[in-house]
C-alpha positions as CSV (number, residue, x, y, z in Angstrom):
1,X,121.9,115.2,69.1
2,X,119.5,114.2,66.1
3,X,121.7,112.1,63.4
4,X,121.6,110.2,60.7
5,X,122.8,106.9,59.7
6,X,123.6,107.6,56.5
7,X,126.0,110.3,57.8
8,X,127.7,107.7,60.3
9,X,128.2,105.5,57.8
10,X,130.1,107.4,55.2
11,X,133.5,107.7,56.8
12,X,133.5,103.6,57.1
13,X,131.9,103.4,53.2
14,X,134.8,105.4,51.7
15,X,137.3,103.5,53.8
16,X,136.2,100.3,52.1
17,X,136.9,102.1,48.8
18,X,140.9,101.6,50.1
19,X,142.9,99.3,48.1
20,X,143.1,95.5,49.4
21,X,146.2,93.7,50.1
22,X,148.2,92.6,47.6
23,X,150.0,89.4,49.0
24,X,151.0,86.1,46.9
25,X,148.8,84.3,44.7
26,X,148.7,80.9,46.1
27,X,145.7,79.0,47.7
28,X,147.6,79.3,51.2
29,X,147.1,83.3,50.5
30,X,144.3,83.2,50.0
31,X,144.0,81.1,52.9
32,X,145.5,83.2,55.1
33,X,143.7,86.8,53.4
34,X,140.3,85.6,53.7
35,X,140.3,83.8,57.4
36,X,140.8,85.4,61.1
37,X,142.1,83.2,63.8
38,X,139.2,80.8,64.3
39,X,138.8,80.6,60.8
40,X,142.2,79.8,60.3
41,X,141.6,77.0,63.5
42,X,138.5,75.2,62.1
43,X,140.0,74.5,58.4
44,X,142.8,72.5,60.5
45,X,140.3,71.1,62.9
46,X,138.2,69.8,59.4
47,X,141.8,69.1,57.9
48,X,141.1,71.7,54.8
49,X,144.6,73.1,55.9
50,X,147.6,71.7,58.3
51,X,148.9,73.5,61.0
52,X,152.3,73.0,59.2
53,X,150.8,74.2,56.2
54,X,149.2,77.8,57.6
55,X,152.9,77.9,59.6
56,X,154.7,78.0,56.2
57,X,152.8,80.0,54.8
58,X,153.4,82.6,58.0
59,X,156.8,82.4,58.2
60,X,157.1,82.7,54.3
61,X,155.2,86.3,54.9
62,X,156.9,87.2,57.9
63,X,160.5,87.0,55.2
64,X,158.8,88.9,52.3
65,X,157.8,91.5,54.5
66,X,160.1,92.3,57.7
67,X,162.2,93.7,55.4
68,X,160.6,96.5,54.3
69,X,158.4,96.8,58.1
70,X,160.7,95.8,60.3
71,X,158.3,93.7,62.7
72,X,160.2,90.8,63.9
73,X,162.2,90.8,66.7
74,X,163.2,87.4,67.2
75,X,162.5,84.1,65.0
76,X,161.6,80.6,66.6
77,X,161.0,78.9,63.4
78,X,162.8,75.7,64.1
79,X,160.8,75.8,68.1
80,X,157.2,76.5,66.5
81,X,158.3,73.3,64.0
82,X,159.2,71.0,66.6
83,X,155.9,72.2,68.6
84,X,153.9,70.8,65.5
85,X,155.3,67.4,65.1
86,X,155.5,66.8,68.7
87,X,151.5,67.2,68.6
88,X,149.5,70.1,69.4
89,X,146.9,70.6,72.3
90,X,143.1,70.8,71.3
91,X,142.2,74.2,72.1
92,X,140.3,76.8,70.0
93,X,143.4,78.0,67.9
94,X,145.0,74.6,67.4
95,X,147.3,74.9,64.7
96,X,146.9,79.0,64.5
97,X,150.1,80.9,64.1
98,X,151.2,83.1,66.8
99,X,153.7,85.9,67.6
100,X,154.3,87.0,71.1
101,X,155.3,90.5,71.7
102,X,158.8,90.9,73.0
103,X,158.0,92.8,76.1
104,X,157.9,91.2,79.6
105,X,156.9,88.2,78.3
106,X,158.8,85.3,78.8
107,X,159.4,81.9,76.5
108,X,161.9,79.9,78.4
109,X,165.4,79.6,76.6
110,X,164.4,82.2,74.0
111,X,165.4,85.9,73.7
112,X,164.1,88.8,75.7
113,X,165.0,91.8,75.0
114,X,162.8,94.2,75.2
115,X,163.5,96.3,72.7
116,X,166.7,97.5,74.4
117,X,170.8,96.9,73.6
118,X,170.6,96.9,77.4
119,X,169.0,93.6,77.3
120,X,170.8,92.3,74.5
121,X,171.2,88.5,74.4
122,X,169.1,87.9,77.6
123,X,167.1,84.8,77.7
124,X,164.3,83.5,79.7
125,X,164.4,81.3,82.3
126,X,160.8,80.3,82.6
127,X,157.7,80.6,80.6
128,X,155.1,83.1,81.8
129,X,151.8,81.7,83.0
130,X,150.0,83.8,79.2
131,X,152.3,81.8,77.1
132,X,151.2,78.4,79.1
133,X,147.8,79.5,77.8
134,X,148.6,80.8,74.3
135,X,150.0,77.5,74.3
136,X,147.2,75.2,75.6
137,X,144.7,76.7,73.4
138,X,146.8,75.6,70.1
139,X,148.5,78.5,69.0
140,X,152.0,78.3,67.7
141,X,154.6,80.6,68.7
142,X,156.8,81.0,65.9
143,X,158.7,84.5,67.4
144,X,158.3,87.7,69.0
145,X,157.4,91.3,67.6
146,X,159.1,94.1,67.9
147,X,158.4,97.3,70.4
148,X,160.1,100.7,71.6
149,X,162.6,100.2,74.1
150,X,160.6,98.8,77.6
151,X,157.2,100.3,75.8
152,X,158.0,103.4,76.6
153,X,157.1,104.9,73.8
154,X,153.8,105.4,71.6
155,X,156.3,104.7,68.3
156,X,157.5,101.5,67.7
157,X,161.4,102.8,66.9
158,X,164.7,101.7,68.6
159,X,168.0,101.7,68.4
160,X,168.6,98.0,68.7
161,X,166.0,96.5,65.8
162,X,165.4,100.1,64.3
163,X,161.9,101.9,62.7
164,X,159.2,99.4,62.7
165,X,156.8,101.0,59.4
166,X,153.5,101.4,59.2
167,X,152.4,99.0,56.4
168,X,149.7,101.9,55.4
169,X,152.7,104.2,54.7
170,X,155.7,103.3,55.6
171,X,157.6,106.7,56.5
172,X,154.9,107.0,59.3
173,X,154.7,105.6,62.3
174,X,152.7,101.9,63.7
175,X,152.0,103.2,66.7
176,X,153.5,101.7,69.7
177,X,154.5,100.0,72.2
178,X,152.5,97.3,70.4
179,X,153.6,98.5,67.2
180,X,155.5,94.8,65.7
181,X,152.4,92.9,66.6
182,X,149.9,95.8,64.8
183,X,152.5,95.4,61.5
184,X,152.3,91.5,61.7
185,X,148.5,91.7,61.4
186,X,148.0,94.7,59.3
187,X,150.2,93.3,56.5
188,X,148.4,90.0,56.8
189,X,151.4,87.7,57.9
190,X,148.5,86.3,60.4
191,X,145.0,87.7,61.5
192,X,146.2,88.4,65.7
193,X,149.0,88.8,67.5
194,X,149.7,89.1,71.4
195,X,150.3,92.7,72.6
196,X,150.4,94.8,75.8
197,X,148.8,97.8,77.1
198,X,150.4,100.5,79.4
199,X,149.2,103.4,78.4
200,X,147.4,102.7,75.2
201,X,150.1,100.7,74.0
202,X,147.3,98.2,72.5
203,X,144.7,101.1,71.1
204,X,147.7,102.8,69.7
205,X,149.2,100.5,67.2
206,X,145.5,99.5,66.5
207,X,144.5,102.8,65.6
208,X,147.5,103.2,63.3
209,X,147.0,100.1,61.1
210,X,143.3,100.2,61.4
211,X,142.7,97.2,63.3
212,X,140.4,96.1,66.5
213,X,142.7,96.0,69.7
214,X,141.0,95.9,73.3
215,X,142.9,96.5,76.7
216,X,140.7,94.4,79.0
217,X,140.0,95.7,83.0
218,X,143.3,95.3,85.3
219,X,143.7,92.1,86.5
220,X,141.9,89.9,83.9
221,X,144.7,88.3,81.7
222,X,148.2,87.1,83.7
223,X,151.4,89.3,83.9
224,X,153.5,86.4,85.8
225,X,156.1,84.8,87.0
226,X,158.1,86.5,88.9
227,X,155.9,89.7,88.8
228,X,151.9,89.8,88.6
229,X,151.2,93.4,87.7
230,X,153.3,95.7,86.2
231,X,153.8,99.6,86.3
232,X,151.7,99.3,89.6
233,X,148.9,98.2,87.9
234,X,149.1,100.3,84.7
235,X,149.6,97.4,82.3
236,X,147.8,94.7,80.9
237,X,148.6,91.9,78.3
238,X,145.8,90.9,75.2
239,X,145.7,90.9,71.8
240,X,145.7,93.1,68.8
241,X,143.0,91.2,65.9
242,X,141.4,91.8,62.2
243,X,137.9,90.7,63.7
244,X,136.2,91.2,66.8
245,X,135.4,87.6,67.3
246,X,139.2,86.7,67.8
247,X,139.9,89.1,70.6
248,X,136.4,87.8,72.7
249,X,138.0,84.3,72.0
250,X,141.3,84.9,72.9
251,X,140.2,86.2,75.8
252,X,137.9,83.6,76.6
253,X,141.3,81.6,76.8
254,X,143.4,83.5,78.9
255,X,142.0,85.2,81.3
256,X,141.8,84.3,84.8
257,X,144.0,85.1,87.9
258,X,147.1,83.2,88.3
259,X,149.1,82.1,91.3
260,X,149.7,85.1,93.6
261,X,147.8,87.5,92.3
262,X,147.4,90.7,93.3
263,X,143.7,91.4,92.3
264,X,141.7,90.1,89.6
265,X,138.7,91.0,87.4
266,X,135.3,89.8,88.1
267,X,134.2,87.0,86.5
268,X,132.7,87.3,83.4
269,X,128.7,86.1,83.0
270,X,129.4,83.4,80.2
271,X,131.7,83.4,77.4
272,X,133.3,86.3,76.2
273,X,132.9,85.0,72.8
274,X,129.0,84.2,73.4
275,X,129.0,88.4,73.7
276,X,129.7,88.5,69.9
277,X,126.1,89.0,68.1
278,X,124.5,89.3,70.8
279,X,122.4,93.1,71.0
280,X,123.7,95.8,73.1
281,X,120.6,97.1,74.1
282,X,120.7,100.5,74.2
283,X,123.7,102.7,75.4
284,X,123.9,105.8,77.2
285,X,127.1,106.8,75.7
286,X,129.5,109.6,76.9
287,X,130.9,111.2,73.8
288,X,134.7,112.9,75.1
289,X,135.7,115.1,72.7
290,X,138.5,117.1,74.8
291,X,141.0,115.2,76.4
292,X,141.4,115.6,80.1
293,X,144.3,118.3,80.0
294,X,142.5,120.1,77.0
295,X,145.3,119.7,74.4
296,X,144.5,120.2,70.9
297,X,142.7,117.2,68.6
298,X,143.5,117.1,64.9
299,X,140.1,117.5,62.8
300,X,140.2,114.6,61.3
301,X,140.2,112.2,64.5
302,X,137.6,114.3,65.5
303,X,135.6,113.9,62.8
304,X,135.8,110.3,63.2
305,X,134.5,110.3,66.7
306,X,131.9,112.1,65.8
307,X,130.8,109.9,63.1
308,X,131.2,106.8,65.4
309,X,128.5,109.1,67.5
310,X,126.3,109.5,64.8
311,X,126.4,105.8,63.9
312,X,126.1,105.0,67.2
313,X,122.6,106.8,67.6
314,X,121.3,105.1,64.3
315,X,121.9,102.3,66.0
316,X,119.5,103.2,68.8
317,X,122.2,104.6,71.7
318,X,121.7,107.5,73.1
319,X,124.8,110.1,72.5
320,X,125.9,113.1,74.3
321,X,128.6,114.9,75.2
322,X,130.4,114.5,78.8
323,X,133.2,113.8,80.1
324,X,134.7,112.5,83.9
325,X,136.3,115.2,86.0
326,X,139.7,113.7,86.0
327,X,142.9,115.5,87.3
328,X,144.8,116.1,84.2
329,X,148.3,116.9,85.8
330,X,148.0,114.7,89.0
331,X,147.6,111.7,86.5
332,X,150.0,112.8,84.4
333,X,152.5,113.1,87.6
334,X,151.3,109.7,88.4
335,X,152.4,108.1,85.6
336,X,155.6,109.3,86.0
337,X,156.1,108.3,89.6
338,X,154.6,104.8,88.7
339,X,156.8,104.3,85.7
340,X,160.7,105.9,86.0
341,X,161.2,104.3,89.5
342,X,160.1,100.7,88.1
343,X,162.5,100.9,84.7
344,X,165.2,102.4,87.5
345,X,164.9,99.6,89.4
346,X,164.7,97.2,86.7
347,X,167.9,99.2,85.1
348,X,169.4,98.8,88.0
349,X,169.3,95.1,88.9
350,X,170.7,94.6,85.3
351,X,173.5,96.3,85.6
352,X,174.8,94.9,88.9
353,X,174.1,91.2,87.4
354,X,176.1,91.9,84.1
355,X,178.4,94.6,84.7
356,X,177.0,96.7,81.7
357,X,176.8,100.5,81.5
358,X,173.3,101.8,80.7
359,X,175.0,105.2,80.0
360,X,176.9,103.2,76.7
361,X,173.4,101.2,76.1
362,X,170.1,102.8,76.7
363,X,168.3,105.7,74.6
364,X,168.1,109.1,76.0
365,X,164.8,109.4,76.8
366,X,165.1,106.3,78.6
367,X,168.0,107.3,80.5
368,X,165.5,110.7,81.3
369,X,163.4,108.2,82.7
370,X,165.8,106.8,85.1
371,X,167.1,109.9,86.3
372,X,163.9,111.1,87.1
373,X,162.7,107.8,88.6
374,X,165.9,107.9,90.9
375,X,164.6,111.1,92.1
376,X,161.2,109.6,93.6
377,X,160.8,109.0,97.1
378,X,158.2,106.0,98.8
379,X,155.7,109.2,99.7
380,X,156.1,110.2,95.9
381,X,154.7,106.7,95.0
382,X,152.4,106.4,97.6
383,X,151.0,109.8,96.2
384,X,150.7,108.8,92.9
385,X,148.8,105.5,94.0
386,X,146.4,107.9,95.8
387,X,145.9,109.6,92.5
388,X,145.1,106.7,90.3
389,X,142.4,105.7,93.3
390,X,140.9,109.2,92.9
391,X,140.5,108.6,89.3
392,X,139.0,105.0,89.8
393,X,136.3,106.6,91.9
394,X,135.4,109.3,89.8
395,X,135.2,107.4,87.0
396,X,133.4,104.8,88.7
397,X,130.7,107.3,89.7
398,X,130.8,108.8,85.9
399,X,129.9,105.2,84.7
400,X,127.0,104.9,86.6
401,X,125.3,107.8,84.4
402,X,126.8,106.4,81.1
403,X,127.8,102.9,79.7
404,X,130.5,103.9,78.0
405,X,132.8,106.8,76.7
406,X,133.3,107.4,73.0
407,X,136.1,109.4,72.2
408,X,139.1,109.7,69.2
409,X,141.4,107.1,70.2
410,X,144.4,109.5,69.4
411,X,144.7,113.5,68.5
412,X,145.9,113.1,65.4
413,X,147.0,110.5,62.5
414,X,150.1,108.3,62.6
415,X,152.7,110.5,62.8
416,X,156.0,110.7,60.6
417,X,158.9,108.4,62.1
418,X,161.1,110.2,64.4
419,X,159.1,112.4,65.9
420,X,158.2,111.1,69.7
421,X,160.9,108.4,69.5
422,X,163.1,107.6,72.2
423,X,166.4,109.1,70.6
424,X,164.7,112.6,69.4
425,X,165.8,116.0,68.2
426,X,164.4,117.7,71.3
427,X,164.8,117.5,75.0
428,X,162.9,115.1,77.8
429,X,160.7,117.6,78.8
430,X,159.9,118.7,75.2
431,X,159.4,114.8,74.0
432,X,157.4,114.1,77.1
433,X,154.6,116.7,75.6
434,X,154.7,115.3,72.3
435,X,154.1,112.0,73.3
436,X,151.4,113.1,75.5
437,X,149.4,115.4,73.4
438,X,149.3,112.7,70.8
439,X,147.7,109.7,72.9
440,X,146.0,112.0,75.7
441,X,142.7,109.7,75.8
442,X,143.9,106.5,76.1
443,X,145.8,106.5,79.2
444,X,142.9,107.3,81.2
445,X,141.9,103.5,81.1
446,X,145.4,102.5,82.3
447,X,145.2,104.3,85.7
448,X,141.5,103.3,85.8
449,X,141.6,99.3,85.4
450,X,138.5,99.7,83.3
451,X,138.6,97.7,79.6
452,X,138.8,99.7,76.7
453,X,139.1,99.2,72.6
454,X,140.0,101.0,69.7
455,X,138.2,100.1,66.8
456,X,139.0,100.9,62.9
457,X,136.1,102.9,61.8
458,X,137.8,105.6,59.9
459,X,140.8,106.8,57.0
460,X,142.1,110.0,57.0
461,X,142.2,111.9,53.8
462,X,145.9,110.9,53.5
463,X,145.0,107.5,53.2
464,X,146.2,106.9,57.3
465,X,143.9,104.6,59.1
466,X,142.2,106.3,62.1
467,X,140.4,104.6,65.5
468,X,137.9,105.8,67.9
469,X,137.9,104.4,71.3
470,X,135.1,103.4,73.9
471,X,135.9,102.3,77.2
472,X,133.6,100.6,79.4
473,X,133.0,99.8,82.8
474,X,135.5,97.7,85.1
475,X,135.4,94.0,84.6
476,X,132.6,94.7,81.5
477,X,134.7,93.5,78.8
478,X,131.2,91.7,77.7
479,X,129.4,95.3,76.5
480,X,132.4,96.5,74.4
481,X,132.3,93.5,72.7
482,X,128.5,93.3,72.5
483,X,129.1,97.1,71.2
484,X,132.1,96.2,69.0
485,X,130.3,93.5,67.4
486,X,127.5,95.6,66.2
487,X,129.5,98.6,64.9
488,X,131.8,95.9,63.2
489,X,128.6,94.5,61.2
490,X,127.0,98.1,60.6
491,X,130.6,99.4,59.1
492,X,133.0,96.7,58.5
493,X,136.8,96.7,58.8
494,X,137.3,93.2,57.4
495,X,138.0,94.1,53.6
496,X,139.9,97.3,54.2
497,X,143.6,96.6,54.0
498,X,146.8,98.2,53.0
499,X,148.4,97.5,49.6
500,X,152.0,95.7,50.7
């Protein structure tokens, strides 16, 4: 492939064209429009700013806005307050703002929910070993965002907070399962937000609202207490970020096994952060075009992946087209085995502590879940933890030809609200290939381990932002942020922002 620079940057020039957020007119706005996380963190470390003062300002936002975006899913105003005037830690976000995702994360003597009616009023008993390090490195919770019921969706839309709006266009999806946390960001209420990753449940939302979000390799960041991996391994927890910088740092400060873990990452060569500005060198990159079941891929995300190729090569990689011979249905059918049984189980143990009928409570694609997870036998399991190996080890051998995979990060743009949520107009079998066709290329990284990012470098012409996705080799976090780094400098992201 011979291309042009010029070409590959064109899709990220017009972007930049897109109207910038329209927020308040006070110096905290400003404040808070012009600075990403460590930004934020050094004007309270040289005392420009207080941490009460950037928390104001956030929760001030977070009222002017979940109204109309519906991002918030619980509030700990009065918690992130008392966390201030007690004294905060030194750590690299001291005085940052900070919303935890309300997914299988856990903030003891707050709410839990999940997303789910099912879960309604249920509060923590412990704090997860993350939050202990969210905590330590200065951030201050002040609530949780809002997801799909369990993440089970790629739509953040449920019956128990309702449709969480893209801030882009608001009758169109955020993506999901990390669709609150994308919203919080995106609409500039602060500049990163904690998210998870199960099947692209980071990338996703990312891709919707045009921001950076990374999934980093299986076993890197804590899932614990009581359980240290979840969806046999599928999920991981990170961040969704404006600016590359803050998800390397982030990182930097989480990650690490905890006690009882399963498996863990290697460790990294250095800082994460230290990877930021540093040169690539150059790439051999895979450029995927077809997802691994073949299903159709809307032009437009297309066209953006290209154009990521082309810039790519202008910036000395070396592009083709390939692709890892990955077992479409047995992967799919993996997935499934993996996930029903473990929301079953989890269904299960609920009801027989609180009496409560999931039948009255639950959404109907999650109760298709549960049927069909009750259905699975040990040797169904066992099979589909044979399958996710396979896959490991082919795409293990892919990576030693390549460094990493460029593809769309999704087959089409956000998609109108209602479609693939969990209470649809259509039947299980008939949601379960909507929501599949839609995010076919980023669940490949889930059953992998291996990291992998979605990063903003495209619109669509309907004004919908659109992400391309690289993923890179187990435990190399490092390159994609080397990699992200430098496509973030060629085609910035930073100024291009919806008008809320």
């Amino acid at each position: 492939m011979k291309l042009t620079r010029r070409t590959a940057l064109a899709t990220g020039a017009a972007a930049m064209a897109a109207p910038a957020l329209a927020m308040g007119k006070g110096p905290m706005d400003a404040v808070l429009d012009h600075h990403d996380a460590l930004g934020l963190a050094a004007l309270v470390a040289s005392r420009q700013v207080s941490a009460g003062e950037l928390l104001e300002a956030a929760i001030v936002r977070a009222e002017v806005l979940n109204p109309r975006f519906n991002f918030m899913a619980q509030k700990h105003y009065d918690r992130a307050r008392a966390a201030i005037a007690r004294g905060l830690p030194h750590g690299p976000f001291t005085g940052v703002p900070w919303l935890l995702k309300d997914l299988n994360i856990y903030l003891a003597g707050e709410l839990t929910e999940g997303g789910s009616r099912f879960f309604k009023g249920q509060r923590a008993t412990h704090t997860s070993e993350l939050v202990r390090r969210h905590e330590a490195a200065g951030f201050v919770i002040f609530g949780k965002t809002t997801t799909p019921e369990f993440g089970l969706t790629a739509t953040t839309e449920n019956r128990l907070t309702g449709d969480t709006r893209n801030p882009w266009e608001p009758g169109h999806i955020a993506g999901g399962s990390s669709g609150g946390a994308a919203v919080a960001v995106a609409a500039g209420v602060i500049p990163a937000a904690h998210a998870t990753d199960g099947g692209g449940s980071i990338r996703i939302p990312a891709s919707c609202c045009g921001l950076f979000g990374l999934k980093p390799s299986r076993g890197r960041v804590p899932m614990g207490p009581p359980r240290t991996e979840g969806w046999g391994g599928l999920s991981a927890h990170h961040a969704i970020t404006r600016s590359v910088r803050d998800s390397a740092a982030i990182l930097d400060a989480t990650w690490g096994l905890e006690s009882g873990s399963r498996y863990g990452a290697p460790a990294p060569q250095g800082s994460f952060l230290s990877q930021v500005g540093k040169a690539p060198g150059k790439l051999r990159v895979a450029l995927m075009l077809a997802p691994p079941a073949h299903s159709p891929v809307d032009p437009e995300c297309l066209a953006a992946a290209r154009a990521a190729a082309r810039l790519c090569e202008s910036l000395g990689h070396h592009v083709e087209e390939a692709a890892p011979a990955i077992d479409a249905a047995a992967l799919g059918q993996a997935g499934f085995a993996l996930i029903a049984p473990a929301v079953a189980a989890d269904v299960a143990d609920r009801a027989k502590a609180t009496g409560l009928d999931p039948a009255q409570l639950l959404e109907p694609i999650t109760q298709g879940f549960i049927a069909y997870g009750k259905t699975m036998s040990a040797m169904d399991v066992h099979r589909a933890n044979s399958a996710v190996q396979a896959a490991a080890i082919e795409m293990a051998r892919f990576m030693t030809r390549y460094d990493v995979i460029l593809s769309p990060t999704l087959a089409a743009p956000p998609l109108p609200l209602g479609r693939i949520n969990l209470t649809p107009d259509c039947d299980f079998a008939t949601w379960g290939q909507r929501a599949a066709v839609f995010s076919p290329f980023t669940q490949i990284a889930n059953f992998t381990g291996q990291p992998g990012m979605s990063v903003p470098l495209a619109m669509s012409a309907g004004g919908l932002p659109i992400g391309v996705q690289f993923l890179g080799r187990y435990g190399d976090e490092a390159l994609l942020f080397r990699l992200a780094a430098q496509l973030e400098a060629a085609a910035p992201w930073a100024g291009r922002r919806p008008r809320v």
